[in-house]
PDBQT receptor file of N, H, CA, C and O in Angstrom, charges set to zero:
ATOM      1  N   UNK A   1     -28.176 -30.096   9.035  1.00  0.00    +0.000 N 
ATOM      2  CA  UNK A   1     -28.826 -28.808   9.196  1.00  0.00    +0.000 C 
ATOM      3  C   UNK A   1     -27.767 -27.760   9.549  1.00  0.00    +0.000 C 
ATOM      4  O   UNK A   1     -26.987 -27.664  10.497  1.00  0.00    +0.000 OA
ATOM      5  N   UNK A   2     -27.973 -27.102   8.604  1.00  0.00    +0.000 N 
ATOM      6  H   UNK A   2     -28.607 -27.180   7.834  1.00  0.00    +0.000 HD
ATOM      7  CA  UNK A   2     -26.782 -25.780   8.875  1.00  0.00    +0.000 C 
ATOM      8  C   UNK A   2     -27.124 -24.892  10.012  1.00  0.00    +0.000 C 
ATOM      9  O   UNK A   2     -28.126 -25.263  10.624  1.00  0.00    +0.000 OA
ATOM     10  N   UNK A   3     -26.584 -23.875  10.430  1.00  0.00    +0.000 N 
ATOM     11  H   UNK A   3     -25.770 -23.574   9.933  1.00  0.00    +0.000 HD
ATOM     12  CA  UNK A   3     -26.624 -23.294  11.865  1.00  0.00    +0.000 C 
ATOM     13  C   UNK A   3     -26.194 -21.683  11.017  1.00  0.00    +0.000 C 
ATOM     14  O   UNK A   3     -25.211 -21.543  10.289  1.00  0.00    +0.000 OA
ATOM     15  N   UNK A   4     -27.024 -20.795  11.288  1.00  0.00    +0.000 N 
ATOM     16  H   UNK A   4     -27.822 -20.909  11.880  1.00  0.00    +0.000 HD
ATOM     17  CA  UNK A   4     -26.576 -18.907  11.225  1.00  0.00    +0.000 C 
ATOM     18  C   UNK A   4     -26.423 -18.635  13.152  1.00  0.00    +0.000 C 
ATOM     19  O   UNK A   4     -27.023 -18.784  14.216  1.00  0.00    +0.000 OA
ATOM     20  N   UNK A   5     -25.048 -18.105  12.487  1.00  0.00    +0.000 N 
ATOM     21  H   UNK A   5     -24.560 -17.984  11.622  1.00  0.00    +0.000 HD
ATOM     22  CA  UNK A   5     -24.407 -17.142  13.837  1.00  0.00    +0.000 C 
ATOM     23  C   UNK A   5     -25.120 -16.179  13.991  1.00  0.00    +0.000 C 
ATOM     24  O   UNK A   5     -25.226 -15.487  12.978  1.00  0.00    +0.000 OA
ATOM     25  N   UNK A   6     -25.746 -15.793  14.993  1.00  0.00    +0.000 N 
ATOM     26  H   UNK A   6     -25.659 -16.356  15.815  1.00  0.00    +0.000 HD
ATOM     27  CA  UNK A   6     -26.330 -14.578  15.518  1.00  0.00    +0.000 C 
ATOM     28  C   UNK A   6     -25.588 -13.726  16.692  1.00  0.00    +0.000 C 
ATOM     29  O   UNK A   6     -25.309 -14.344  17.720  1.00  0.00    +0.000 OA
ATOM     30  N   UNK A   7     -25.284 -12.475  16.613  1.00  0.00    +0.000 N 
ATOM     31  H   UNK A   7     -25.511 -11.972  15.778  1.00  0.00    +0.000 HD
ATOM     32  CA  UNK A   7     -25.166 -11.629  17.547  1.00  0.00    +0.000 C 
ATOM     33  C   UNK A   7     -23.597 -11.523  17.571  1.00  0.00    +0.000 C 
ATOM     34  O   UNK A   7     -23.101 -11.703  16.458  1.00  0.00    +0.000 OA
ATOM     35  N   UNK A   8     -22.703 -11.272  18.584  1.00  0.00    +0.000 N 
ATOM     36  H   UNK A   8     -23.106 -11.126  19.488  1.00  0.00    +0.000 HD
ATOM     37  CA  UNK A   8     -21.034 -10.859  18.515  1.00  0.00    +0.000 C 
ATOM     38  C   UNK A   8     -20.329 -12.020  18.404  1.00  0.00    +0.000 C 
ATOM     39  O   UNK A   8     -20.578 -13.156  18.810  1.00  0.00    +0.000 OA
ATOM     40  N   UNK A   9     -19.256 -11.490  17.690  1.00  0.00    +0.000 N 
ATOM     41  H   UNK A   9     -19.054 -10.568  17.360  1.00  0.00    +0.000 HD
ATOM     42  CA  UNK A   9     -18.008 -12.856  17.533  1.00  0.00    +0.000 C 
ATOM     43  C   UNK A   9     -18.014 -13.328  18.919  1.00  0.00    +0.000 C 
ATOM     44  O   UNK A   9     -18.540 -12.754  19.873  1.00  0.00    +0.000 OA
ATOM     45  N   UNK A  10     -17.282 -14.592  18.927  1.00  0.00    +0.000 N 
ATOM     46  H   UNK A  10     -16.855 -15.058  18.152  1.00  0.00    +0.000 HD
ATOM     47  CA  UNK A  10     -16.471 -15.081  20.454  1.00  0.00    +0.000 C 
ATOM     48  C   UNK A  10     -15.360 -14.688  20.267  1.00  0.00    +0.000 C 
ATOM     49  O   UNK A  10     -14.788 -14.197  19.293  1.00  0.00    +0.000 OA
ATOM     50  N   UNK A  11     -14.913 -15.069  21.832  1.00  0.00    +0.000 N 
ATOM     51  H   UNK A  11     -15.378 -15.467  22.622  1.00  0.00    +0.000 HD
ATOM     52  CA  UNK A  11     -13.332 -14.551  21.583  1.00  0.00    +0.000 C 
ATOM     53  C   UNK A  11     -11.964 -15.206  21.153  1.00  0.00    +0.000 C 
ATOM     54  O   UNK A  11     -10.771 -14.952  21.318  1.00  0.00    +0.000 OA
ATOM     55  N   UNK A  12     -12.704 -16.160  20.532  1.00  0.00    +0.000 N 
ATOM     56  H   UNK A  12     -13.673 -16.367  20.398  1.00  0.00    +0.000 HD
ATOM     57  CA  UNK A  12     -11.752 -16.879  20.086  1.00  0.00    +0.000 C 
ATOM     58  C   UNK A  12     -11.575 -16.558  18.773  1.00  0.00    +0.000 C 
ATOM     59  O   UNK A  12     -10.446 -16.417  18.303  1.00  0.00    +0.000 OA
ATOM     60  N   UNK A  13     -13.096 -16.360  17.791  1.00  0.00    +0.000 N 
ATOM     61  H   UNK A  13     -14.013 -16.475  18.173  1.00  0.00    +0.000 HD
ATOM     62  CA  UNK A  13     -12.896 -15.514  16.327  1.00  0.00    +0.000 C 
ATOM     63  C   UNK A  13     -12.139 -14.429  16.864  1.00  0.00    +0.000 C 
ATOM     64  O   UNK A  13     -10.967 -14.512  16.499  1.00  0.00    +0.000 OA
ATOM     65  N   UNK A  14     -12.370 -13.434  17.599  1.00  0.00    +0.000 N 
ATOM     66  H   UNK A  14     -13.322 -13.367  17.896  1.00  0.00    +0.000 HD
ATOM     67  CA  UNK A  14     -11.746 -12.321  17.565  1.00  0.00    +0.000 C 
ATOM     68  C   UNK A  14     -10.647 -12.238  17.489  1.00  0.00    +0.000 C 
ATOM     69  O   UNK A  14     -10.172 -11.371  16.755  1.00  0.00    +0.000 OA
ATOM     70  N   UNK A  15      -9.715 -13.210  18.306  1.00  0.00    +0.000 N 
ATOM     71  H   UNK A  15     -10.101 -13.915  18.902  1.00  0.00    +0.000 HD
ATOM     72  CA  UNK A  15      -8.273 -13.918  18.040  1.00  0.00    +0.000 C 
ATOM     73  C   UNK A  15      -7.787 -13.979  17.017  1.00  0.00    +0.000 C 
ATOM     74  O   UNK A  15      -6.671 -13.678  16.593  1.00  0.00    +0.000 OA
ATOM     75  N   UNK A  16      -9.157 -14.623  16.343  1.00  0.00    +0.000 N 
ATOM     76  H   UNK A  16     -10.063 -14.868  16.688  1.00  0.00    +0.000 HD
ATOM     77  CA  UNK A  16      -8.323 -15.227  15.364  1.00  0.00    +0.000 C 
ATOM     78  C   UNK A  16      -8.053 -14.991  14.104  1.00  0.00    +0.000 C 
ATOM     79  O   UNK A  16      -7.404 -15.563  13.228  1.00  0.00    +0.000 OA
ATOM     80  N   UNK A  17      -8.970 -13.591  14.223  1.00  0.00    +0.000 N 
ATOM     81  H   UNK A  17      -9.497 -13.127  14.935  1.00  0.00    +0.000 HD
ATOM     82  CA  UNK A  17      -9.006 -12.404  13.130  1.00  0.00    +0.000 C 
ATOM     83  C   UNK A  17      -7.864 -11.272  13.396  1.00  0.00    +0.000 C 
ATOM     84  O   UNK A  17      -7.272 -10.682  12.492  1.00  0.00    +0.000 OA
ATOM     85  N   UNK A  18      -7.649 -11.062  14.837  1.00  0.00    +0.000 N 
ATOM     86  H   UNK A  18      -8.130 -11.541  15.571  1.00  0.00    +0.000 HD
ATOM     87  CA  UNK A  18      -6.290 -10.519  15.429  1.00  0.00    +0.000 C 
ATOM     88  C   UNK A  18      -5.287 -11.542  14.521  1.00  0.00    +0.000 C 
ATOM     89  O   UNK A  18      -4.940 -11.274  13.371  1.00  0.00    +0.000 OA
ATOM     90  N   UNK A  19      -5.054 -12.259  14.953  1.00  0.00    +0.000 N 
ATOM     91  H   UNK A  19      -5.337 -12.477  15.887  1.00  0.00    +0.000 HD
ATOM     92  CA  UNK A  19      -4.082 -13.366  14.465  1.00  0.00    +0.000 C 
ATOM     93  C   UNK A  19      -3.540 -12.898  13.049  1.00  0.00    +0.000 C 
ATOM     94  O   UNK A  19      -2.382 -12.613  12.744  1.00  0.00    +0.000 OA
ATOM     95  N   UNK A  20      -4.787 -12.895  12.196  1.00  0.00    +0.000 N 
ATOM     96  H   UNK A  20      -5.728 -13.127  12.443  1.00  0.00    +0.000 HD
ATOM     97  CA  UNK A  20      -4.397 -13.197  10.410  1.00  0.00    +0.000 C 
ATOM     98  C   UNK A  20      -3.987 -11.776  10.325  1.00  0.00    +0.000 C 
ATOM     99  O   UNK A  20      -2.930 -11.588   9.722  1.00  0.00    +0.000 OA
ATOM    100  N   UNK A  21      -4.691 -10.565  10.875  1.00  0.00    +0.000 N 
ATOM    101  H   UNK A  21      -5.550 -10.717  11.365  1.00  0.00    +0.000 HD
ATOM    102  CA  UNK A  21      -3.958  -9.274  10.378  1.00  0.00    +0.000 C 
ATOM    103  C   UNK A  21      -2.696  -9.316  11.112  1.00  0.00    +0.000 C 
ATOM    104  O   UNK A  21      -2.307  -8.168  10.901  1.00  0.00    +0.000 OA
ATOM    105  N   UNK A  22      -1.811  -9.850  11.815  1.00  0.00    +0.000 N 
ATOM    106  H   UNK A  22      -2.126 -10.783  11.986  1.00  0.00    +0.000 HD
ATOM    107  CA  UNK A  22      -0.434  -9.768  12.122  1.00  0.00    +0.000 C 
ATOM    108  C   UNK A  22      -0.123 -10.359  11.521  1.00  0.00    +0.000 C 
ATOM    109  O   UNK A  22       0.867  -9.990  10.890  1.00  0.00    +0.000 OA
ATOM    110  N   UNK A  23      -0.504 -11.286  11.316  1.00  0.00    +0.000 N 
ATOM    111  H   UNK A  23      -1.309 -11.586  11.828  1.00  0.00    +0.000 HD
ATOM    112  CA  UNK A  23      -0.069 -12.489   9.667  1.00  0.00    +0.000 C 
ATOM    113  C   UNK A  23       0.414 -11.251   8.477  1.00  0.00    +0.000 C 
ATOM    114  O   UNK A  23       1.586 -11.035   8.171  1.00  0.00    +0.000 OA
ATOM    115  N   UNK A  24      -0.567 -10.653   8.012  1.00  0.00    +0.000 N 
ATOM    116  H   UNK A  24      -1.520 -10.828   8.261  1.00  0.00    +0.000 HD
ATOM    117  CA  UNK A  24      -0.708 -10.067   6.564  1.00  0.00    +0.000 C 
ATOM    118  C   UNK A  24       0.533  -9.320   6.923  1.00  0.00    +0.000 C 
ATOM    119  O   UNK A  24       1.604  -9.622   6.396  1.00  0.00    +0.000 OA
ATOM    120  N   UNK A  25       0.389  -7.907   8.205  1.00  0.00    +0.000 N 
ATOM    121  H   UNK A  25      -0.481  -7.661   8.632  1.00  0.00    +0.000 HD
ATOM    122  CA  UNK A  25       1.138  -7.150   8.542  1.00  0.00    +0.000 C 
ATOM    123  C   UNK A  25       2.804  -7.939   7.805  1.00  0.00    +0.000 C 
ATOM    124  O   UNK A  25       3.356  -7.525   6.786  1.00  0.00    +0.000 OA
ATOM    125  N   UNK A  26       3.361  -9.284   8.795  1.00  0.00    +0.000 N 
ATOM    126  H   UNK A  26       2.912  -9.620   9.623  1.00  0.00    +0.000 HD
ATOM    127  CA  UNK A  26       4.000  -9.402   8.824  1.00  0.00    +0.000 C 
ATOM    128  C   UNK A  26       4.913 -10.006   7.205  1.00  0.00    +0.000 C 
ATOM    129  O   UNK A  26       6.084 -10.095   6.833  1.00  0.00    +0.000 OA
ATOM    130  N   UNK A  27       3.713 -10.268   6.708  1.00  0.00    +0.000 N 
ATOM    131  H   UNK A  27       2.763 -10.196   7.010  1.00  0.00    +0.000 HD
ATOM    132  CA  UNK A  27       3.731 -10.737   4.957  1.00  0.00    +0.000 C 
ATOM    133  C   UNK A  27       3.891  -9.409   4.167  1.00  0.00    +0.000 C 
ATOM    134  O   UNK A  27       4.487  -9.408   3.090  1.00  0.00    +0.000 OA
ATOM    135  N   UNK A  28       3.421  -8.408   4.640  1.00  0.00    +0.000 N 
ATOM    136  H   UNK A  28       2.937  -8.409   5.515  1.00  0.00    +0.000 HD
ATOM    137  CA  UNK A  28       3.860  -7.262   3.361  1.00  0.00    +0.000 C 
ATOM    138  C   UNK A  28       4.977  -6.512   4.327  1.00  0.00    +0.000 C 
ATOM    139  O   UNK A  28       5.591  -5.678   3.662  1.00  0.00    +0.000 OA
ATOM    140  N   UNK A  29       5.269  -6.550   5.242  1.00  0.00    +0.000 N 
ATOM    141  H   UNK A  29       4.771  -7.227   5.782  1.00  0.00    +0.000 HD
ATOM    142  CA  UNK A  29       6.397  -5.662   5.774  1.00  0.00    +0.000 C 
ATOM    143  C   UNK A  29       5.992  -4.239   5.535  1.00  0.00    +0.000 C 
ATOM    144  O   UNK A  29       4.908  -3.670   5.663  1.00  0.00    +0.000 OA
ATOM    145  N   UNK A  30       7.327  -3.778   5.104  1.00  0.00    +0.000 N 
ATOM    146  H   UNK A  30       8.207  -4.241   5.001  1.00  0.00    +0.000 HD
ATOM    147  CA  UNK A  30       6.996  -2.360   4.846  1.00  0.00    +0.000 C 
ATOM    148  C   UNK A  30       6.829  -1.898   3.101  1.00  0.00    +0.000 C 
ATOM    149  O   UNK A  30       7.249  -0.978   2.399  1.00  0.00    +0.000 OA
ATOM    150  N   UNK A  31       5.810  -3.336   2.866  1.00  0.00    +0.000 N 
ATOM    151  H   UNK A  31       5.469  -4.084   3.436  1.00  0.00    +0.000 HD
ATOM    152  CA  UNK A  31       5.326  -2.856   1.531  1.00  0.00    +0.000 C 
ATOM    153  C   UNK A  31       3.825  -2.112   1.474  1.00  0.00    +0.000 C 
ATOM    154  O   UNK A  31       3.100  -1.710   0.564  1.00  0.00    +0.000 OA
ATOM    155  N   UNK A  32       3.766  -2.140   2.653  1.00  0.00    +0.000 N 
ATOM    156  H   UNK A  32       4.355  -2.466   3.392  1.00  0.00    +0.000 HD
ATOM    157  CA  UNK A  32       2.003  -1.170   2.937  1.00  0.00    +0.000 C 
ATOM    158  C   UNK A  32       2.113  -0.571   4.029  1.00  0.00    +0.000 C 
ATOM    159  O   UNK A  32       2.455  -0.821   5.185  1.00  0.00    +0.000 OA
ATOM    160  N   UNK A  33       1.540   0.777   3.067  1.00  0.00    +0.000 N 
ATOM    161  H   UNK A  33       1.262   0.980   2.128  1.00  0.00    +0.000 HD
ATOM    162  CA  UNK A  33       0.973   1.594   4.413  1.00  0.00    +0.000 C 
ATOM    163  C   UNK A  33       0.060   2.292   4.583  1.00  0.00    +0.000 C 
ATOM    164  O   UNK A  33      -0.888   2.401   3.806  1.00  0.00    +0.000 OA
ATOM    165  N   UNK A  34       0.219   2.947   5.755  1.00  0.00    +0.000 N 
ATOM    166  H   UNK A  34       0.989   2.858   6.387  1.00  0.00    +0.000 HD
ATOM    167  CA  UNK A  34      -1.083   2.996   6.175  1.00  0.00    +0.000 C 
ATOM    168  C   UNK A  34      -2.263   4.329   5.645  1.00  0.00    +0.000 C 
ATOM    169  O   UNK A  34      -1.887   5.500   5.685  1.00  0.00    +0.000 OA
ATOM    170  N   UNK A  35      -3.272   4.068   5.306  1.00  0.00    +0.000 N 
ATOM    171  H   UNK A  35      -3.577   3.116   5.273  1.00  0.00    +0.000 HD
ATOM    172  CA  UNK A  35      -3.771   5.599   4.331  1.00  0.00    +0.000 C 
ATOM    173  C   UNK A  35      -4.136   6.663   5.723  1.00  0.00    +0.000 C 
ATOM    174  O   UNK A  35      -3.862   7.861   5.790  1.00  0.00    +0.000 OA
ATOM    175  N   UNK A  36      -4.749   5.921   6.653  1.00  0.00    +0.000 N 
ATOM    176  H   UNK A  36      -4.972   4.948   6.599  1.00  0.00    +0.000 HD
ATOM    177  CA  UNK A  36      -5.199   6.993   7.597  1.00  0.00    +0.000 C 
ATOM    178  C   UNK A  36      -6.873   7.669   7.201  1.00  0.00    +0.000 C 
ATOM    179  O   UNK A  36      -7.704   7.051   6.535  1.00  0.00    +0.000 OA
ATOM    180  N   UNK A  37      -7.066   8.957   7.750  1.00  0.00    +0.000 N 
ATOM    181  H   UNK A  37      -6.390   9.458   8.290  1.00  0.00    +0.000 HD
ATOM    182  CA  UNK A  37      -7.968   9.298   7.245  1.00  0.00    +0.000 C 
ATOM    183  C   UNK A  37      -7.837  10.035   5.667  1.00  0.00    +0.000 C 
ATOM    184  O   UNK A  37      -8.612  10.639   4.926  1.00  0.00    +0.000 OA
ATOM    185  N   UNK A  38      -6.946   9.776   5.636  1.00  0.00    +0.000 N 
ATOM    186  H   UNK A  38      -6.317   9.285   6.239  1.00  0.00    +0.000 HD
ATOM    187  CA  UNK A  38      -6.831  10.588   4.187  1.00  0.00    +0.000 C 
ATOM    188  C   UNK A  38      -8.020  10.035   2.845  1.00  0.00    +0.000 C 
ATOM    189  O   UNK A  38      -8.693  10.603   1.986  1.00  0.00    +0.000 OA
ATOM    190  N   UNK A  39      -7.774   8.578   3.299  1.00  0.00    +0.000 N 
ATOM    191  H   UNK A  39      -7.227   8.116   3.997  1.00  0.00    +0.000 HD
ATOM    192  CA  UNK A  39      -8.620   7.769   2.539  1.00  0.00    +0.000 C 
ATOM    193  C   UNK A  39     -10.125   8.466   2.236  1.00  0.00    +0.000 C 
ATOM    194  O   UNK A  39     -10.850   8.357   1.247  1.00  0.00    +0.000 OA
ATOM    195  N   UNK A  40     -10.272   9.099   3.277  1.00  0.00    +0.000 N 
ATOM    196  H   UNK A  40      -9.683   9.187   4.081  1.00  0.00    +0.000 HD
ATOM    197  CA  UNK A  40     -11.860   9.786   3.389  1.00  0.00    +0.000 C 
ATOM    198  C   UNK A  40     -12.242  11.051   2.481  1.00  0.00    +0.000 C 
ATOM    199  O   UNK A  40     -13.287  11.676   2.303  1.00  0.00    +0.000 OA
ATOM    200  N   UNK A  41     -10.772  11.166   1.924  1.00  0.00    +0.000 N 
ATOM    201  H   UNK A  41      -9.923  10.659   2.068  1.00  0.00    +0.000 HD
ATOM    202  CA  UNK A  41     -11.162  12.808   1.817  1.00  0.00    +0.000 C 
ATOM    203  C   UNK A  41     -10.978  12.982   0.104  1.00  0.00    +0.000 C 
ATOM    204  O   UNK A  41     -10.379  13.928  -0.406  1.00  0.00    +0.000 OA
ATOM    205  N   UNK A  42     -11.638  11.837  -0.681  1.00  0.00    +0.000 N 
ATOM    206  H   UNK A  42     -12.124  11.068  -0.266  1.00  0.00    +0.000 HD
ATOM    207  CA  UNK A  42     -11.357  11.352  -2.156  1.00  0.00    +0.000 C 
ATOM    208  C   UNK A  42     -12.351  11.946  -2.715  1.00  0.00    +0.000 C 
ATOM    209  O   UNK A  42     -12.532  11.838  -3.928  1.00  0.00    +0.000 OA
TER     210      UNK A  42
């Protein structure tokens, strides 16, 4: 029987979603950046 998550991450997902974006960060270097709000204004 499968199980649905209800309500806020723990803090250990939250980690561990922290985690992978310093991952990526550290995988593209300074091949990305950052749009800012600019993104908004398309």
């Amino acid at each position: 029987c499968g199980q649905i998550k209800t309500g806020s991450m723990s803090r250990s997902d939250r980690m561990a979603k922290y985690n992978q974006l310093i991952r990526i960060e550290e995988l593209l270097d300074r091949a990305a950046t950052y749009a800012g709000t600019s993104i908004l204004r398309a």
